[in-house]
C-alpha positions as CSV (number, residue, x, y, z in Angstrom):
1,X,0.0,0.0,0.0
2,X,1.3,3.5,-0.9
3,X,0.8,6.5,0.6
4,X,-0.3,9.6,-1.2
5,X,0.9,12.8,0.2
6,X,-1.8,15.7,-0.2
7,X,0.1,18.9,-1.4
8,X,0.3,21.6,0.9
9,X,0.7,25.4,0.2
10,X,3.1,27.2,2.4
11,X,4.3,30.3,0.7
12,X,8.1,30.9,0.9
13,X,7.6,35.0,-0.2
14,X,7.7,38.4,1.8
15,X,4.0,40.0,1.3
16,X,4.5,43.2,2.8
17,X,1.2,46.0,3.2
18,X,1.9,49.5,1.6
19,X,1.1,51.8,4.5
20,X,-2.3,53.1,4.1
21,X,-3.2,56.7,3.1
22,X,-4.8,59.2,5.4
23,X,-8.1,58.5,2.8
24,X,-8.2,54.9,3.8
25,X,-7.1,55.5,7.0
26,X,-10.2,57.4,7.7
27,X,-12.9,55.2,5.6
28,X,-11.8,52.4,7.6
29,X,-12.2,53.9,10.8
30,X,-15.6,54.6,9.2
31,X,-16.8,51.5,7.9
32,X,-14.4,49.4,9.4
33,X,-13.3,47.7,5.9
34,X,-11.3,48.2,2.5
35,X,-12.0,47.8,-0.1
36,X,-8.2,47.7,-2.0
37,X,-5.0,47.0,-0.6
38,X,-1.4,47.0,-1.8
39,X,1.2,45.0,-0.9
40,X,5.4,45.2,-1.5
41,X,6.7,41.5,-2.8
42,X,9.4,39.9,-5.3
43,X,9.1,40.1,-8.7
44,X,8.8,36.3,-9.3
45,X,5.2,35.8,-7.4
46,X,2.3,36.0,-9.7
47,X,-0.9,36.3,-9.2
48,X,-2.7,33.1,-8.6
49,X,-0.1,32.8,-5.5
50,X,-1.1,35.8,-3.6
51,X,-4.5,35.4,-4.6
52,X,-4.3,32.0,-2.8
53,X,-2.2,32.7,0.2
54,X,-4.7,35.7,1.0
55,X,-7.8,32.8,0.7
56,X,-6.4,30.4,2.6
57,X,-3.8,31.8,5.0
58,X,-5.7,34.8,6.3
59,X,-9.0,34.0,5.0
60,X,-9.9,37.3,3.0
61,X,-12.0,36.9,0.1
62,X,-9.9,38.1,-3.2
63,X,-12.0,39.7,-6.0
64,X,-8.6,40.5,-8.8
65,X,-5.3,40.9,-8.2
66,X,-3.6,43.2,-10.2
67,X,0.3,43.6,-10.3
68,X,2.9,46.1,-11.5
69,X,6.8,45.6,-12.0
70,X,8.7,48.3,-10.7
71,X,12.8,48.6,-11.2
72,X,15.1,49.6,-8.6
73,X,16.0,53.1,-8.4
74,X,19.6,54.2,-9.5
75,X,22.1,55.8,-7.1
76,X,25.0,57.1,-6.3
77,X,27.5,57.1,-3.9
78,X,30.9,58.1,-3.3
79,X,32.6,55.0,-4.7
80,X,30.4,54.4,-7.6
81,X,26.8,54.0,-8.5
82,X,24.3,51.2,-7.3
83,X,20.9,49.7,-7.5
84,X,18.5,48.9,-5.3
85,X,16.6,45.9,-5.7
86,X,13.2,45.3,-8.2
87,X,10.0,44.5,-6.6
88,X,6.6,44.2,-7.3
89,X,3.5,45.7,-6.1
90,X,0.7,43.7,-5.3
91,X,-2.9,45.6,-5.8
92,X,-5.8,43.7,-4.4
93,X,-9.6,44.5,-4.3
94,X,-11.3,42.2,-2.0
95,X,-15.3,41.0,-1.8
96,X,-17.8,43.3,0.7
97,X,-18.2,41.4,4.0
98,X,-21.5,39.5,4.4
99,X,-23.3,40.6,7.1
100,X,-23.7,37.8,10.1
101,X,-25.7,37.4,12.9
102,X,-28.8,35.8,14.8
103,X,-31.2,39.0,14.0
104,X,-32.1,37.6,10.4
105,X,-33.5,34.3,11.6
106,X,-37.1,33.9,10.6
107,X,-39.4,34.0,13.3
């Protein structure tokens, strides 16, 4: 008898959260959601892996990801010029929460 080993997702990537503006800052204290969020990661990480971290790690409910490639900037120091590293950003719109609770039961 051989045993099957059921794959397992354990994401091996940094998924870091853009600090939030003081206009999302304020509609979440409103509402107490967002909408969108935007996250800092490497450049190899597509979309159907963030997508599916956010699902099942954290347990957010992902409506599109969108991405964008951005190159390191250029500098310059005083023993010659460098790069700093690519990255990508991450853009993320998530589902509204569904209301629960025990008032909607039928009486």
């Amino acid at each position: 008898m051989s045993w099957r080993r059921f794959p397992t997702f354990l994401p091996n990537f940094p998924l870091k959260l853009i600090p939030l503006s003081e206009a999302q800052q304020t509609l979440y204290e409103k509402t107490g959601f967002l909408k969108d969020l935007a996250f800092k990661t490497l450049p190899q990480v597509n979309k159907a892996e963030v997508k599916q971290f956010l699902e099942k790690a954290h347990g957010l409910k992902v409506e599109s990801v969108r991405t964008l490639n951005v190159e390191g900037k250029k500098k310059r120091s005083k023993t010659g010029f460098y790069r700093r590293v690519d990255y990508k950003k991450v853009f993320v719109s998530l589902k509204e929460p569904t209301p629960t609770g025990g008032a909607t039961a039928q009486q």
